[in-house]
N, C-alpha and C positions, 0 to 999 in steps of 0.2 A: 452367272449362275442361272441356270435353267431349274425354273418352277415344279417340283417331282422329282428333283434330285436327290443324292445323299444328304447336304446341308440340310435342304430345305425342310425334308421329310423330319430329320433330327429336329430344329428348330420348332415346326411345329408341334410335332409330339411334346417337347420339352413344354412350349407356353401351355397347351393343353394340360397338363397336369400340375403345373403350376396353379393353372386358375381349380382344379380338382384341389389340389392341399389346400388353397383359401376357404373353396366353401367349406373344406371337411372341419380347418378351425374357426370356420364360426359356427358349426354342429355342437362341435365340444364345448365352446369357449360359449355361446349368448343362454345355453340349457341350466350353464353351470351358477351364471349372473342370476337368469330367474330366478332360480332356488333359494340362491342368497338373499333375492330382492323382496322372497317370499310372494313372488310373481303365482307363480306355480307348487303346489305343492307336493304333488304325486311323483313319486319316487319312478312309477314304471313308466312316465312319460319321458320323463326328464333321459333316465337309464336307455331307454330307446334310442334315441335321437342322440344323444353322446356314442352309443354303440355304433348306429351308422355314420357320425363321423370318423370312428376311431377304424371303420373297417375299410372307407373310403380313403384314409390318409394312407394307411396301410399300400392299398392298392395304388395309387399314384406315387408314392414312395418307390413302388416296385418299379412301374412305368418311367420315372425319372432317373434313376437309377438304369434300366436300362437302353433308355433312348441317349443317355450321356457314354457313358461306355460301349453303346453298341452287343450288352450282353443278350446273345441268343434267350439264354434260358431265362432271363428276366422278361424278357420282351413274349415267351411262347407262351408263362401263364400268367403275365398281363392283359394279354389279347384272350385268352382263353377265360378267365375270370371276370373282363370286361365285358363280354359278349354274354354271359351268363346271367352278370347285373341288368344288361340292354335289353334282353329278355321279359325278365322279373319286372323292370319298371316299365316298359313299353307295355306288358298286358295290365300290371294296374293302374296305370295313366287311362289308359282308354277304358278301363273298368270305373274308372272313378270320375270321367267325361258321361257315361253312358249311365250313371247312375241314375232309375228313377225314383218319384217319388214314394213310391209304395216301400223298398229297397231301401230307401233313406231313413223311411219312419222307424223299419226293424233296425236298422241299424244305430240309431237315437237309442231305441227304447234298450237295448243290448247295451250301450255303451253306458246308460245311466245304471241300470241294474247290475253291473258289472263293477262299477268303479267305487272306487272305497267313500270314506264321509269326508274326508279332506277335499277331495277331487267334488265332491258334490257340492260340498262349499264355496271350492272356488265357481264353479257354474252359477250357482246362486246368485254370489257376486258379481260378476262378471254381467251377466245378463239382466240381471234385476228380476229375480222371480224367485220362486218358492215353492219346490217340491214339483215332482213331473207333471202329473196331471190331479185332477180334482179327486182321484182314488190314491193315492200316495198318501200315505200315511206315516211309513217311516223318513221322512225326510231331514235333513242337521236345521238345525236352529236358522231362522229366515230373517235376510236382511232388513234393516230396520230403515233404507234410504231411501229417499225419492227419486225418482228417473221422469222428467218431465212433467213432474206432477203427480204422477204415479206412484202408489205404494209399490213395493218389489213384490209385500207378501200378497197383493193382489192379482199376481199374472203367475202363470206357469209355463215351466222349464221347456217342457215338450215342443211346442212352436219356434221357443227364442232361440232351443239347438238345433229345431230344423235347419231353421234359416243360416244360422251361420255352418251347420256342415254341406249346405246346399254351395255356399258360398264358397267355404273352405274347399271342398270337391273340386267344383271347377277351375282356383286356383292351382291346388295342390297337382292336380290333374295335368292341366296346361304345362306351369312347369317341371315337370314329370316326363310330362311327352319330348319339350324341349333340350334336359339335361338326355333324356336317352338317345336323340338323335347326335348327340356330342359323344356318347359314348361308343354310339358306332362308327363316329368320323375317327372315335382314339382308335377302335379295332383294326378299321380299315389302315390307318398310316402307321401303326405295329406292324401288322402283315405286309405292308410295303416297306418299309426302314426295316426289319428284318433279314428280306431278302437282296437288299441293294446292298454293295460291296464297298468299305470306308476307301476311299482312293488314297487316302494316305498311308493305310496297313499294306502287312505282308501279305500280297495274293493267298497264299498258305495257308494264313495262319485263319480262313475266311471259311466258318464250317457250311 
């Protein structure tokens, strides 16, 4: 069997989307644990990230389905849908690589004024601090624990989330950049396993 053939093309498409339905149930499946573990509280985070997994499975369902059967029309708007996503996450992989710090700060300061008092709690928690910066005034109730010696209610929010969306960025970023170059290798072996002919069918029956 020569490497580029119809097997091989099938075979790979198939493991590709295989490891696509894995991440997509751990999207659904680790968002749904925090909630319960009262990890996380905020409904719109949680609903987010279940949503892209449930639209991801979707999508590799489609792809598996039709790298197994050889269906045209499964395979035209898998590749077409897939190439859509590689798009969307390839520009904010490298929007969120290219992020500076000025761009970071508004974007802190947008995510806290934004987010309800659940979500601010958990930050609070989380980081050990209390209320965004020394002008906040509406802030929930501040933890009462030590972090190194540290009161929590002593530091503020504003620095602790820089840092970790600085962090989280570059993470979320990288692997971003990574899963989208996967989703062009799916595009590309659709558009090739599409047009290659199963040698075991009816000539004929080969639209």
């Amino acid at each position: 069997m020569v490497c580029g053939g119809f097997s091989c093309s099938k075979n790979a498409l198939i493991a590709l989307n295989s490891l696509y339905i894995i991440v997509a149930l751990i999207l659904i499946i680790v968002p749904s644990l925090a909630k319960s573990g009262s990890y996380v509280s905020s409904l719109y985070i949680i609903g987010g990230i279940i949503a892209c997994g449930i639209f991801l499975f979707i999508v590799a369902v489609a792809g598996l389905i039709g790298a197994i059967k050889h269906h045209q029309v499964c395979l035209f708007f898998y590749m077409l849908i897939l190439f859509l996503v590689f798009l969307i996450q390839f520009s904010v992989s490298i929007a969120a690589l290219a992020c500076g710090e000025e761009q970071r700060e508004k974007l802190v300061r947008l995510s806290w004024e934004h987010s309800s008092n659940d979500t601010k709690t958990d930050i609070q928690q989380s980081f050990c601090c209390c209320g965004f910066d020394k002008n906040d005034t509406s802030h929930p109730t501040c933890p009462k624990a030590l972090k190194n010696e540290v009161k929590c209610e002593d530091q503020f929010c504003q620095q602790k989330m820089d840092e970790g969306y600085a962090q989280g960025l570059k993470i979320s970023g990288a692997v971003g950049l990574f899963f989208s170059l996967t989703e062009l290798i799916g595009v590309w072996l659709a558009v090739r396993f599409r047009n290659q002919k199963d040698p075991r069918a009816n000539p004929s029956a080969f639209l």
